[in-house]
C-alpha positions in Angstrom: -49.4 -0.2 -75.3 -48.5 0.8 -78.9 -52.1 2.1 -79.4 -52.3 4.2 -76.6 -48.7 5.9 -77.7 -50.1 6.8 -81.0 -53.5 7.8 -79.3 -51.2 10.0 -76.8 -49.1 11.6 -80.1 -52.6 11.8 -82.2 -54.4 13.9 -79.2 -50.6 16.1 -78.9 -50.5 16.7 -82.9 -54.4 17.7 -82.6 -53.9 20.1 -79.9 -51.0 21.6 -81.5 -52.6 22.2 -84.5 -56.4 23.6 -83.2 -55.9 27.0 -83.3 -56.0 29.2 -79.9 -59.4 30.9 -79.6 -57.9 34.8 -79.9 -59.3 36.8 -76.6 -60.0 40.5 -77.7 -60.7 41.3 -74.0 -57.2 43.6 -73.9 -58.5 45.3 -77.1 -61.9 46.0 -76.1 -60.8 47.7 -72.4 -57.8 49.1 -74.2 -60.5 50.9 -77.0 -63.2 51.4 -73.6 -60.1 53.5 -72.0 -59.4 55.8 -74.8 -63.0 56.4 -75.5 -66.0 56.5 -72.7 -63.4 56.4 -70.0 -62.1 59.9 -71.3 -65.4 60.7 -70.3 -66.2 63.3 -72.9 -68.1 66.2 -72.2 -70.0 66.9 -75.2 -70.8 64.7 -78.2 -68.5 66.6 -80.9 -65.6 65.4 -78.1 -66.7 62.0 -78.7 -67.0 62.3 -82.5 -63.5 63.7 -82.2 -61.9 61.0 -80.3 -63.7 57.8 -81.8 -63.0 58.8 -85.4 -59.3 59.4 -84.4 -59.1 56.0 -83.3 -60.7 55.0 -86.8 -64.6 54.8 -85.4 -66.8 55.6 -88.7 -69.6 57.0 -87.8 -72.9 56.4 -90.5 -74.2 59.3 -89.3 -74.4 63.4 -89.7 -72.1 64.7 -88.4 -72.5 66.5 -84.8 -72.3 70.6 -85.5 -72.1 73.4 -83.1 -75.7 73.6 -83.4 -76.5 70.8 -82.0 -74.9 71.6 -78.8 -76.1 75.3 -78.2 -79.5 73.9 -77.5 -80.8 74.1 -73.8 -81.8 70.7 -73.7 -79.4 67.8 -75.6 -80.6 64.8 -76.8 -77.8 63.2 -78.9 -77.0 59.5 -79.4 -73.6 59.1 -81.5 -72.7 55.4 -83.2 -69.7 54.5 -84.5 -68.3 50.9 -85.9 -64.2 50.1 -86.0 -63.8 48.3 -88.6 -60.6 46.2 -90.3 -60.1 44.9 -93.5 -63.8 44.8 -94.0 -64.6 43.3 -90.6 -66.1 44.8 -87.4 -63.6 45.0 -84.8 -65.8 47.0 -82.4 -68.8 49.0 -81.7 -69.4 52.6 -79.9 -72.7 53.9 -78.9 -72.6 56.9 -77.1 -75.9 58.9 -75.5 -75.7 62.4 -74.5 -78.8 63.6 -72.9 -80.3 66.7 -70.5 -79.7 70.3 -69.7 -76.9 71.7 -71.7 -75.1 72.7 -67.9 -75.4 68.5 -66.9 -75.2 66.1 -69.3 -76.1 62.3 -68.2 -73.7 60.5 -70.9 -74.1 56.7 -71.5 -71.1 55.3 -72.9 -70.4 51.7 -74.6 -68.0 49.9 -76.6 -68.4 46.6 -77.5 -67.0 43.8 -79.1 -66.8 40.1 -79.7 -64.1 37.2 -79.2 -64.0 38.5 -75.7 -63.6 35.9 -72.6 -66.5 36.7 -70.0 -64.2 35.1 -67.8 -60.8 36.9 -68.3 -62.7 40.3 -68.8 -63.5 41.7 -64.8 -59.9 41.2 -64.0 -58.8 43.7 -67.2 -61.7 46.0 -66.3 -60.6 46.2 -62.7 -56.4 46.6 -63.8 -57.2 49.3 -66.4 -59.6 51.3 -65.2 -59.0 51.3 -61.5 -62.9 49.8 -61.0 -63.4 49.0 -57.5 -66.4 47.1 -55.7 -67.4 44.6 -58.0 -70.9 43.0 -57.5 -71.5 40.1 -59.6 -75.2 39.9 -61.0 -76.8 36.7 -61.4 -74.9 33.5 -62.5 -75.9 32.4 -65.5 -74.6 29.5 -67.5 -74.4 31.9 -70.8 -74.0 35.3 -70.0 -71.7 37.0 -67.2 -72.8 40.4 -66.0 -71.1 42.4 -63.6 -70.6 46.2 -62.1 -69.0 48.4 -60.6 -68.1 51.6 -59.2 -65.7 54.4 -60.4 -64.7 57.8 -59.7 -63.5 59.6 -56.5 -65.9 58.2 -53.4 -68.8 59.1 -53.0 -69.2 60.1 -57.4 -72.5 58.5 -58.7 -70.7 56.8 -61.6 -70.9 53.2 -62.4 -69.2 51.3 -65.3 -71.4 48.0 -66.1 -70.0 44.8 -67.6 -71.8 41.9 -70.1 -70.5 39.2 -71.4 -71.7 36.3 -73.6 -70.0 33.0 -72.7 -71.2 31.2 -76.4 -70.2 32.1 -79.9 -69.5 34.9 -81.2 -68.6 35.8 -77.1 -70.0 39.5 -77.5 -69.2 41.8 -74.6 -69.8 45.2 -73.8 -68.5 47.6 -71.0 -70.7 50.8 -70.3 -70.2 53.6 -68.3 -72.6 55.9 -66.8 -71.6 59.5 -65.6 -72.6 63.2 -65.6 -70.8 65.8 -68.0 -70.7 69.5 -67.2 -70.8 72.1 -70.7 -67.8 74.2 -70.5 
């Protein structure tokens, strides 16, 4: 009887003293919303925004001239970075006629639950429809659609269940040069 109260306090001290496995879920929807969900029209607008929220870009910078051509053909990447460490990733893809854009939009990040991360998708971002892709023991995929009815735009979801539990949310839709 004596063992199994110090095998009871051992397993309550150990449990106490593992630390929580910190879900960045909230972050990476929260940085998704103010980014690809903005859905930017041109790639400057993106440069704009992500380096306001402290995206660095390695890249040239995106100049008028860039975006006067008939036909654009721009990928922008930007990393999010704290003390050192990457926090998050954006990739952003701007491509076609200057008058219709097709813009494919991604942040990504990792320490994110696959399992907690539909239900924050769907709250934040007003996603509706989900279809569940294949099961699969390490990897959850899912989509969805977005936009008023009958809009073409769909926001897809992947998420590694093992170490470092990398996700990504990615949003497809058509932008219109003013």
């Amino acid at each position: 009887m004596v063992r199994l109260v110090f095998a009871v306090l051992a397993l309550l001290v150990l449990t106490r003293v593992a630390p929580a496995e910190e879900d960045n879920g909230p972050a990476l929807v929260d940085l998704f919303v103010k980014t690809c969900a903005l859905r930017p029209l041109l790639p400057s607008e993106m440069e704009r925004i992500a380096s306001g929220l402290g995206f660095v870009s390695d890249g040239s910078p995106i100049s008028a001239d860039m975006e006067t051509a008939s036909r654009i053909d721009i990928l922008y990447m930007a990393e999010l970075k704290k003390r050192g460490e990457k926090i998050a990733s954006l990739t952003a893809y701007f491509d076609g006629p200057a008058g219709g854009l097709t813009v494919t939009c991604s942040v990504t990040a990792t320490g994110v639950s696959a399992d907690s991360l539909p239900s924050l998708i769907e709250k934040s971002l007003n996603a509706r429809d989900r279809i569940e892709k294949a099961p699969d023991n390490d990897r959850r995929m899912a989509n969805w659609r977005m936009g008023a009815p009958g809009d073409d735009e769909k926001l897809e979801m992947s998420a590694r269940r093992n170490s470092p539990r990398r996700a990504s949310i990615t949003i497809e839709y058509r932008g219109h040069k003013r």
